[in-house]
VOGU-3710 file (C-alpha; in Angstrom, 3 decimals, decimal comma):
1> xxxxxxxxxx> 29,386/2,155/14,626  26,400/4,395/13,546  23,665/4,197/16,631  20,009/2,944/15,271  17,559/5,059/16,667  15,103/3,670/18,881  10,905/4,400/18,013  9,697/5,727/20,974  6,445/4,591/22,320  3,666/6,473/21,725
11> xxxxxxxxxx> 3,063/7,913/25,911  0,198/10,046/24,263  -1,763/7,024/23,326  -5,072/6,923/25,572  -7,917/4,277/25,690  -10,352/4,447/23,649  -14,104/4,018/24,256  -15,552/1,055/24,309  -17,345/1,578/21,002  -14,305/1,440/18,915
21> xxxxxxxxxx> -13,362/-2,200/19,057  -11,828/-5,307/17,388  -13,229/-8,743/18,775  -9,783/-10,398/19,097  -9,553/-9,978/22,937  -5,831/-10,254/23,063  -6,205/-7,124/21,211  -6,993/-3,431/22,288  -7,026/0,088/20,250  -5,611/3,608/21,238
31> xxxxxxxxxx> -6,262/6,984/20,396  -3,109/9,056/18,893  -5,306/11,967/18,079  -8,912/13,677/18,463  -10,830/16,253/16,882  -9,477/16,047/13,083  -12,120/17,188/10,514  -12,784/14,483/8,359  -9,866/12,848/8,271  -8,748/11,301/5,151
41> xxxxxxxxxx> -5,122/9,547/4,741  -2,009/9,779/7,158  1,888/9,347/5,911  4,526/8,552/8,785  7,209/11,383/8,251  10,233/9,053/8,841  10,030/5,102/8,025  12,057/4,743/11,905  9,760/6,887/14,081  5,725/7,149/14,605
51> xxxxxxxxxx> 5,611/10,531/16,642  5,838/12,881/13,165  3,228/12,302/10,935  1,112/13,900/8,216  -2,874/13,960/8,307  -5,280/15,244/5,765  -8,810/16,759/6,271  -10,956/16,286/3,211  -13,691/19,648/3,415  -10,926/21,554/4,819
61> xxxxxxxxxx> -8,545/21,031/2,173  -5,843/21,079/5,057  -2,912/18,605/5,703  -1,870/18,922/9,589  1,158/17,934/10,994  0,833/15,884/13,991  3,335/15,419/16,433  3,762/13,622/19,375  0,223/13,008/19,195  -1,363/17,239/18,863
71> xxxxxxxxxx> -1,300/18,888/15,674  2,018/20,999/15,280  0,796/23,316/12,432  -1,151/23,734/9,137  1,732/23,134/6,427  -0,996/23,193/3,039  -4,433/24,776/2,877  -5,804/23,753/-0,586  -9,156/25,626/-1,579  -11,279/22,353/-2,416
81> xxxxxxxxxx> -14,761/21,854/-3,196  -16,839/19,971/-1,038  -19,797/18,423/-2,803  -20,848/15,167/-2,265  -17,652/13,113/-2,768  -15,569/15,825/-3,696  -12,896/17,735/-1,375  -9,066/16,446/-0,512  -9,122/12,907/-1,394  -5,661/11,393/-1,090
91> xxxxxxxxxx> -2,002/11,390/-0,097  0,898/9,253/-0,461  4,701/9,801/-0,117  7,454/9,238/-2,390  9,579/6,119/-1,312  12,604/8,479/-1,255  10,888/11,421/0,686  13,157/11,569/3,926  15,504/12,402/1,173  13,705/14,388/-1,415
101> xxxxxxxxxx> 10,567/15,350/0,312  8,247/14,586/-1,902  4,009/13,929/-0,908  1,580/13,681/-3,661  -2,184/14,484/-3,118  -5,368/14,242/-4,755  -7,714/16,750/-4,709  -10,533/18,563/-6,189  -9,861/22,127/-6,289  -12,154/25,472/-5,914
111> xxxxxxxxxx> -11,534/28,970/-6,142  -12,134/28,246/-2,151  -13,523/26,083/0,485  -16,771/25,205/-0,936  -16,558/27,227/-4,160  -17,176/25,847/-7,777  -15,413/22,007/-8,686  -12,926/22,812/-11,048  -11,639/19,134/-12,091  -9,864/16,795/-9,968
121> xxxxxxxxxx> -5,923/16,989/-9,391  -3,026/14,551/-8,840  -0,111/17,142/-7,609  3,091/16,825/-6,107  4,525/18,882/-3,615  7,983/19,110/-1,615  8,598/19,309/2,375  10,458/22,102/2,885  10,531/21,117/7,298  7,743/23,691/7,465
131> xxxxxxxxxx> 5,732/23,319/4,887  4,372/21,523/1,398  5,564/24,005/-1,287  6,353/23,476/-5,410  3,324/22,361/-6,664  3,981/19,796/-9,629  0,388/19,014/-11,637  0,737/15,237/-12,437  -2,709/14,713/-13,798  -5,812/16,717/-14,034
141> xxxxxxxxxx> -9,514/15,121/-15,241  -11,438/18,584/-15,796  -15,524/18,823/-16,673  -16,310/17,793/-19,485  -19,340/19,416/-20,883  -19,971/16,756/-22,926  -20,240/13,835/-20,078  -21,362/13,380/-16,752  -19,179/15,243/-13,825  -20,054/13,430/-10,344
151> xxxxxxxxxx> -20,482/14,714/-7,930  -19,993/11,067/-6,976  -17,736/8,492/-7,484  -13,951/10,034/-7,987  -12,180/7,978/-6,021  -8,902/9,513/-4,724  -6,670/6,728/-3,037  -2,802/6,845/-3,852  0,040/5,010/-2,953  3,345/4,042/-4,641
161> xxxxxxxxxx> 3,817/0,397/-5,529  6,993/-1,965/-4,945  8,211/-0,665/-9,045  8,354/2,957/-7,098  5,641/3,784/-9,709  2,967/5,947/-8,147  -0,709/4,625/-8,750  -4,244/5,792/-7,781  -7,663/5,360/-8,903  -10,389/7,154/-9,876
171> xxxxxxxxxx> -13,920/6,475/-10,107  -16,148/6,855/-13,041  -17,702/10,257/-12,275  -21,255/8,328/-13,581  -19,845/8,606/-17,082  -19,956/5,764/-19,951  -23,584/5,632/-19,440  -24,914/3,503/-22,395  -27,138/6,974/-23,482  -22,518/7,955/-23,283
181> xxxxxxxxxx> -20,733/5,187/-24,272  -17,111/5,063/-22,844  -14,162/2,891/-23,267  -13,455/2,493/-19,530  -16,555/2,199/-18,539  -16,865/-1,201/-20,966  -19,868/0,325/-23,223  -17,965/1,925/-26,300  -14,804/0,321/-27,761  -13,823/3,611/-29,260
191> xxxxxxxxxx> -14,021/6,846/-27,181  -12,170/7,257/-23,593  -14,104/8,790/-20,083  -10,926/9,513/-18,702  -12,071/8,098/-15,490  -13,157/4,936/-14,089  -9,527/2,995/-13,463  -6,500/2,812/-12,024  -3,572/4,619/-13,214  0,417/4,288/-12,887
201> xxxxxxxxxx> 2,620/6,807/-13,312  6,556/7,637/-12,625  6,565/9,790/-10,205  7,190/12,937/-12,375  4,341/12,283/-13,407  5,634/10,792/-17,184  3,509/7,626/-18,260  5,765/4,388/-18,147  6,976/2,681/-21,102  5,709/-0,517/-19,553
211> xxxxxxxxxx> 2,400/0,591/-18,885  -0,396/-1,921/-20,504  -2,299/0,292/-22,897  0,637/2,837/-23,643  1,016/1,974/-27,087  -2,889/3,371/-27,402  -3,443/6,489/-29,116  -5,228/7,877/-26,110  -3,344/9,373/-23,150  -6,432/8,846/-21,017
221> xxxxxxxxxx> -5,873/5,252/-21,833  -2,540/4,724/-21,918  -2,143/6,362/-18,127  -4,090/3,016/-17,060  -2,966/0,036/-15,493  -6,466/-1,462/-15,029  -9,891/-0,127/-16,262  -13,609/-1,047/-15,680  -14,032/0,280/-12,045  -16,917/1,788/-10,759
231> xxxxxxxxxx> -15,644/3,604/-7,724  -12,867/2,567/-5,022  -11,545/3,659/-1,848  -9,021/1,673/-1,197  -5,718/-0,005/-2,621  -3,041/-1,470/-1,317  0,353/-4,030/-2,184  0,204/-6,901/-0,036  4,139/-6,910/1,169  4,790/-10,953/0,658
241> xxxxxxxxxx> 3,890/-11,058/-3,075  4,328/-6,976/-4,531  0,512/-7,393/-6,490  -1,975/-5,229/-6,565  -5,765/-5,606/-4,433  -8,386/-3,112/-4,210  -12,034/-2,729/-3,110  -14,432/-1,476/-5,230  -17,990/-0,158/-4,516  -21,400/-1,055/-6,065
251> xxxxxxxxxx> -24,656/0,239/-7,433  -27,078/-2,186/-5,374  -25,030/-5,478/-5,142  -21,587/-7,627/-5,116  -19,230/-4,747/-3,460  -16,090/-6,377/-4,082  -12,329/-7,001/-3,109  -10,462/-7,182/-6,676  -6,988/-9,197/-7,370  -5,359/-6,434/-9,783
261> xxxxxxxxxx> -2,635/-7,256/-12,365  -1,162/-5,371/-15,397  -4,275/-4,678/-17,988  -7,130/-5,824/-15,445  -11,040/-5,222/-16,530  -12,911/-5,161/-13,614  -16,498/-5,062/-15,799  -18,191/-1,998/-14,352  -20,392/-1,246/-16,082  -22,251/-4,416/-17,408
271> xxxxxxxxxx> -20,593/-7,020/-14,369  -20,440/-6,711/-10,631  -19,741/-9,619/-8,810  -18,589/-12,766/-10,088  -19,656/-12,703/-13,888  -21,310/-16,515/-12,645  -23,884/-14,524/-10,805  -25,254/-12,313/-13,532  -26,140/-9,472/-11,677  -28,497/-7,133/-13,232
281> xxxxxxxxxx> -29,137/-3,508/-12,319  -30,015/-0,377/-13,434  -26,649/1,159/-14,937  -26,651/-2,555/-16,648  -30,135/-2,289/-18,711  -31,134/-5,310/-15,736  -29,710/-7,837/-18,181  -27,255/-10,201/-17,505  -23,691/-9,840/-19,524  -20,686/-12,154/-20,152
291> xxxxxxxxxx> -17,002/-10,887/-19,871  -16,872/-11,659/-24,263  -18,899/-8,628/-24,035  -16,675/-6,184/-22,522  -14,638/-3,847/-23,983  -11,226/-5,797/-23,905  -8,668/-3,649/-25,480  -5,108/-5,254/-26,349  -3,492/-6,477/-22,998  -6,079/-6,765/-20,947
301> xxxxxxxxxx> -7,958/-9,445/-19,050  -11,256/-9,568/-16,986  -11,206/-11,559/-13,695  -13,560/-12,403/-11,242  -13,773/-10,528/-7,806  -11,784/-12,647/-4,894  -14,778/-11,894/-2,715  -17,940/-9,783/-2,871  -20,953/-9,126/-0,719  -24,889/-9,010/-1,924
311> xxxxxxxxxx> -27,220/-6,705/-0,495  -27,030/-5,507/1,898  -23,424/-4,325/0,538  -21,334/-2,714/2,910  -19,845/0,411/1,032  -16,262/-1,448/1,548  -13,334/0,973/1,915  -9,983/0,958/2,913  -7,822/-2,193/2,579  -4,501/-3,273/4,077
321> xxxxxxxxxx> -2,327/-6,578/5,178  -0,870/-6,891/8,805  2,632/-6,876/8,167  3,911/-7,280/11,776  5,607/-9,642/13,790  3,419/-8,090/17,043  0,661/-10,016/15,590  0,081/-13,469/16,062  -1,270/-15,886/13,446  -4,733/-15,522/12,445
331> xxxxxxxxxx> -3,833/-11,766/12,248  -0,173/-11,270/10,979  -0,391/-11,190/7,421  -3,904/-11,403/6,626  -5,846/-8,498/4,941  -7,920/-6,134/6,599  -10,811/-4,120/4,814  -12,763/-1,390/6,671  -16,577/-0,398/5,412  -18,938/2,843/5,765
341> xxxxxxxxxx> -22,401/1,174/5,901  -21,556/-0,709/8,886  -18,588/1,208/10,957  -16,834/-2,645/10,605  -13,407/-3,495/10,019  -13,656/-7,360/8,538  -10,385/-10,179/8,701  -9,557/-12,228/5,214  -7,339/-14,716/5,821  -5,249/-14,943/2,964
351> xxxxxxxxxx> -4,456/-18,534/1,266  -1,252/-20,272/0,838  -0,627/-18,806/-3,039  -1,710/-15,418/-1,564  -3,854/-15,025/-4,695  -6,977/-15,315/-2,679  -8,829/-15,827/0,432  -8,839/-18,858/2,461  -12,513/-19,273/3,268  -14,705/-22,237/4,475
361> xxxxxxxxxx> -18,223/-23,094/5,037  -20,595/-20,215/3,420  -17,734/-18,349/2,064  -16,163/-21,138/0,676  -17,719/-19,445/-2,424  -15,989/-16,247/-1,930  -19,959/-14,132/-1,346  -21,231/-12,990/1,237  -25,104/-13,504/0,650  -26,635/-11,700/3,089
371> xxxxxxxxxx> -25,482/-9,908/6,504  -25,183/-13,290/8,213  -22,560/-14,440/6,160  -20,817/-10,741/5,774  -20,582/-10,923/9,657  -18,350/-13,937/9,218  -15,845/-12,014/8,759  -16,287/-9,428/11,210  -13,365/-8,099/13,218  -13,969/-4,865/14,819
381> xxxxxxxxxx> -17,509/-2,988/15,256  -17,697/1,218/16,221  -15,298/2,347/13,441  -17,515/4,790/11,867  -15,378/4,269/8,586  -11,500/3,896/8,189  -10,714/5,302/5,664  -6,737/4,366/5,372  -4,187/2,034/7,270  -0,837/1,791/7,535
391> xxxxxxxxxx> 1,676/-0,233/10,070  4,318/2,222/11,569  7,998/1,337/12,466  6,534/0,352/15,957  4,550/-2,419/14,048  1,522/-1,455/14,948  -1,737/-0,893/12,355  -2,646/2,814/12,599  -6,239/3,627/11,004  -7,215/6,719/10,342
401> xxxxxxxxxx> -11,537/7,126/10,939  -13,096/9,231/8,944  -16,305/10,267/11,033  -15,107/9,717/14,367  -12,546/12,496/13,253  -9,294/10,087/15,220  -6,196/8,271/13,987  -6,189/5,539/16,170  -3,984/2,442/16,298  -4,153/-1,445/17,176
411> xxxxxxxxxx> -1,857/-3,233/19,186  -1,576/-6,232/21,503  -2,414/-6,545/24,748  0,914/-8,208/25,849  3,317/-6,616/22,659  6,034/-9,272/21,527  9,228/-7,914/21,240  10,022/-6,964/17,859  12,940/-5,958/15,390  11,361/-3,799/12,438
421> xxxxxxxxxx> 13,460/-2,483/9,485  13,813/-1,710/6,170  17,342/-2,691/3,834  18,935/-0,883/0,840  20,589/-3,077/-1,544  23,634/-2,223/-3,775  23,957/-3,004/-7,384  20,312/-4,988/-7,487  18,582/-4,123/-9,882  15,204/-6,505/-9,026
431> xxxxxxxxxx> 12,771/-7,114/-6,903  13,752/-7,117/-2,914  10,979/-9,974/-2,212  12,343/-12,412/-1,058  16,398/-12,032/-0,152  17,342/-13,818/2,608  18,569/-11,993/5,787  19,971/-13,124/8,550  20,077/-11,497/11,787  22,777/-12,145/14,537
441> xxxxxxxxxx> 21,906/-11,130/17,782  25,298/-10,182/20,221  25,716/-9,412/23,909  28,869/-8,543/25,808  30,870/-9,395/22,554  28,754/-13,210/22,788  26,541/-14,701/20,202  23,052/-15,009/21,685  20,420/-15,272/18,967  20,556/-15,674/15,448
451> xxxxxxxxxx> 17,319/-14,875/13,520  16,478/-15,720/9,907  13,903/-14,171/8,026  13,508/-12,701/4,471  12,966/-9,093/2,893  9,352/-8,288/1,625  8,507/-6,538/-1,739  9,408/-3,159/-0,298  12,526/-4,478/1,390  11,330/-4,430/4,653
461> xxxxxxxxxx> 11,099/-6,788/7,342  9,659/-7,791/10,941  10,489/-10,471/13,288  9,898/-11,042/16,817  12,923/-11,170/19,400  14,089/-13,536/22,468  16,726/-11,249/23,516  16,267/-7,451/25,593  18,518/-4,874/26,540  21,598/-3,645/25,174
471> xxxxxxxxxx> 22,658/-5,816/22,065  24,530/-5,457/19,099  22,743/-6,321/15,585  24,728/-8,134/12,814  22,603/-7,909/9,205  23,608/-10,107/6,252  21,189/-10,835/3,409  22,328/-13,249/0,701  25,828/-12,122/-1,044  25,725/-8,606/0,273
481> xxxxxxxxxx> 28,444/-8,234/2,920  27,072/-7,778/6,925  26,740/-4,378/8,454  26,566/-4,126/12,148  24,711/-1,965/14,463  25,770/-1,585/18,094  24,712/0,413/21,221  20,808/-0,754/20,495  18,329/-0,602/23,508  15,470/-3,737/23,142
491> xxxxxxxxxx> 13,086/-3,535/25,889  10,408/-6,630/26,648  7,640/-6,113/24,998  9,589/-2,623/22,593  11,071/-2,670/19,286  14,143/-1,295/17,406  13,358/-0,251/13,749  16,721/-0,887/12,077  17,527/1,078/8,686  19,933/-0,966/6,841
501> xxxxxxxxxx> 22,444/-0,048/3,994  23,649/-2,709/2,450  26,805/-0,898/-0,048  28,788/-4,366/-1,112  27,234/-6,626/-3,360  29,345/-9,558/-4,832  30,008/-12,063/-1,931  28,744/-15,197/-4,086  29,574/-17,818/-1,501  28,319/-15,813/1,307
511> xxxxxxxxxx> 31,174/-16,498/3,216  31,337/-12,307/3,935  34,608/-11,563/2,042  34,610/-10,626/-1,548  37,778/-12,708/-2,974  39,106/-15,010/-5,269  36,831/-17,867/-4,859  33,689/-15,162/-5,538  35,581/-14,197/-8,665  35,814/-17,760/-9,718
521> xxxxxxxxxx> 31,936/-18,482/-8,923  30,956/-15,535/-11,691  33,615/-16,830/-14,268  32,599/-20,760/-14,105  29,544/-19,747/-14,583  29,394/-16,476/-17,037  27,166/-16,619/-19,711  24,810/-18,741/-17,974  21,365/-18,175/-16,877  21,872/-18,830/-12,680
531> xxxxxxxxxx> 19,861/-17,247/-10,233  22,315/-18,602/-7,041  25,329/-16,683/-8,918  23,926/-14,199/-10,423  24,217/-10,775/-8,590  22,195/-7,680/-9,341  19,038/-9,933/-10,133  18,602/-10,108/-13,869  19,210/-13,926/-13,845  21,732/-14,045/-15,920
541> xxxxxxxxxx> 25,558/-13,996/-14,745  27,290/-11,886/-16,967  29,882/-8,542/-17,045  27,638/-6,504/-15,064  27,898/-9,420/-12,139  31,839/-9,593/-12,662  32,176/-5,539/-12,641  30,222/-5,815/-9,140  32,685/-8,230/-7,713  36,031/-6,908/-9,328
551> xxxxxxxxx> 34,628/-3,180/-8,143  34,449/-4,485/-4,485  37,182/-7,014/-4,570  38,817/-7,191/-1,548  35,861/-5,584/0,882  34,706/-7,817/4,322  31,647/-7,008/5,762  31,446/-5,780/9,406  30,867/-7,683/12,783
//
């Protein structure tokens, strides 16, 4: 049987001063790595292990490979420039980039360091093992000599979704002024900014038939997947639902933390805030609008902010969601946002939909008036800004802080024992959220524990473990057939990050043989809409869901 490697613990991980805290005291934070310039965004090298990872610097233009917790080398030196808001911006990695090598970055670049802003870039480039080479331009916004050009407000956060589609935002570059009118920016029905929103593209950088505004005559518009935002550093997919949040940044009041779908208006630049509230503000004439006076093009929708904070706002930045069995309730799952104004990291506690925050007392009306009732929500002081999170195959939330110039990460004090992983599914064409998957647990040949739990939208999963030492894993989700992994080493209070293949699809009765009574499932009920018999996930049983068990007739998964 193929041997699942084992994460190592981080042994460079060193305390960290007291300043840098979180106020759960069953929780502590370590330092993985000083003296970065500005640090920006980080992207874990391989899904299994946490000692390779990439970090960017945002004035230096650089991305440094960090290993084993001291930079290993410069492997891209972009020539940025570094006004204001301006400089290195983003990075994200292709979901297939231990295969294909693929990191895409967003940057503003300059003849060199410091030199002249030439537009702002969306490029991919490959990993080579030594360095980022093959720059591919996916999108450039270049001055316009006819609008505003910054220097604030561009954004620059990037990730790929659940659809493997790659999205990232950019701010409005203070264009769509009413003296400027702009479609995006909600004052002119007519002519595009070509900033202020959130775009999705595949990840060659083509604009997906699916996108919300693609049958628009506009490519600035049709690149969109939601429109109306100010400015925005952070994004992320909360893992139990696949949908889209993001925290956007305001003029005076109501920063916000924004439920995003396909087509979403987020108002800027007549509403911040709830549209209830009516703020008024400069870049709004100080008048109070309604969302019937928005710029609604076909397909899209304005909703209300799932929380926001009046002055004093805190500049909110980075978001992310705890998806770890090391944490305990109250922190596994929940969403995290970090802020500049206040070096805070802040703890939402998501409701039972996940479609919103599960807040009582005075944020039972999802605002924080005042710095009383931001501090509500106040779960770590000292940060000096994060600026990106991410949970690595240790489970474990790494943060990367932007003035402090650290990556640093958060863990228990007393670390549950944990199986992490991530599973490949055969012939399924849909969404992984949600697939059962069982894990049996053996020892000397014996059954000891059997644990059930379910994929996420990325197919991942994280569960906490009874059993230590040398044990044998046995994976089976739903009618795929089992693959085992043997020879595994689980230490008290360790982890095993398990990458699963699952190659057989078409075991209807989940009884882990592919046979005659599977083949009689699909043809009692062919032609019929069946989610419990249909196989690759389009609902309905039909020759594509025969073809999968006829093609792997016979097949028994392993033990």
């Amino acid at each position: 049987m193929k041997k699942a490697l084992l994460a190592a613990t981080l042994l460079f991980a060193v305390p960290l001063s007291p300043a840098q805290t979180v106020v759960d005291p069953n929780l502590t934070v370590d330092v993985v790595i000083r003296n970065l310039a500005l640090p920006i965004a980080m992207e874990f090298l391989r899904n299994d292990s946490v000692s390779e990872f990439f970090v960017t610097e945002r004035f230096s233009g650089r991305v440094k490979l960090v290993r084993n917790g001291a930079v290993a080398g410069i492997v891209l030196d972009l020539a940025v420039n570094t006004e204001t808001e301006r400089g290195l911006l983003g990075m994200t990695k292709h979901p297939d980039f231990e295969t294909n090598g693929f990191i895409y970055l967003f940057y503003s670049p300059s003849t060199h360091d410091g030199g002249p802003w030439m537009g702002n870039r969306v490029s991919r480039f490959r990993w080579n093992g030594t360095a980022l080479v093959d720059e591919l331009i996916i999108l450039d916004v270049l001055p316009d000599p006819n609008q505003a050009n910054g220097p604030i407000h561009h954004g620059g956060i990037l990730l790929f979704g659940p659809d493997r589609k790659l999205y990232g935002v950019t701010g409005d570059l203070n264009r769509g002024k009413f003296s400027n009118p702009r479609i995006e920016q909600n004052s002119d029905p007519n002519n595009p900014s070509g900033v202020g929103g959130i775009f999705r593209y595949n990840d060659d950088g083509s604009i997906p038939g699916d996108n919300p505004f693609v049958d628009h005559s506009s490519p600035h518009i049709q690149r969109l997947f939601a429109y109306g935002i100010r400015n925005s550093f952070g994004l992320a997919f909360d893992p139990l639902t696949g949908r889209l949040w993001q925290t956007e940044n305001s003029p005076v009041n109501y920063d916000e933390i924004n439920l995003i779908d396909k087509g979403f208006n987020s108002g800027w630049i007549k509403i911040m805030g709830p549209d209830a509230r009516n703020a008024a503000y400069s870049e709004n004439g100080q008048r109070n609008w309604d969302a019937h006076e928005l710029v609604h093009l076909p397909g899209s929708y304005y909703g209300d902010p799932k929380f926001s904070w009046t002055n004093p706002v805190p500049a909110v930045t980075s978001i992310a969601f705890a998806r770890s069995a090391r944490y305990d309730p109250g922190v596994i799952d929940e969403a995290i946002v970090g802020d500049w104004n206040n070096s805070a990291l802040y703890l939402f506690p998501m409701n039972a939909q996940r479609n919103g925050f599960n807040l009582t007392g005075p944020l039972a009306d999802l605002v924080a008036d005042g710095a009383a009732e931001r501090d509500l929500s106040l779960w770590g002081t000292g940060w000096r800004t994060s600026t990106d999170m991410d949970i690595g195959a240790d489970g474990y939330i790494y943060c990367v802080n932007y003035i402090n110039g650290l990556v640093v990460r958060i863990r228990p004090v007393n670390s549950p024992t944990v199986i992490n992983g991530e599973a490949s599914l055969a012939d399924f064409g849909a969404h992984p959220l949600n697939v059962p998957l069982r894990l049996d647990i053996y020892q000397n040949d014996a059954l000891v524990e059997t644990i059930d739990t379910q994929l996420d939208a990325f197919g991942k999963f994280s569960v906490r473990a009874q059993t230590t030492g040398a044990i044998k894993v046995v994976a089976k989700p739903s009618h795929w057939l089992s693959v085992a992994r043997d020879s595994l080493a689980l230490s008290s209070g360790g982890h095993i990050y398990l990458k699963l293949n699952f190659a057989y699809n078409g075991d209807v009765n989940g009884d882990n043989t592919i046979d005659d009574t599977d083949l009689s499932l699909i043809l009692t009920a062919f032609g019929v809409q069946d989610d419990d018999i249909d196989q690759n996930g389009d609902g309905l049983v039909d020759d594509v869901d025969l073809s999968i068990v006829l093609t792997n007739f016979g097949q028994a998964g392993q033990e």
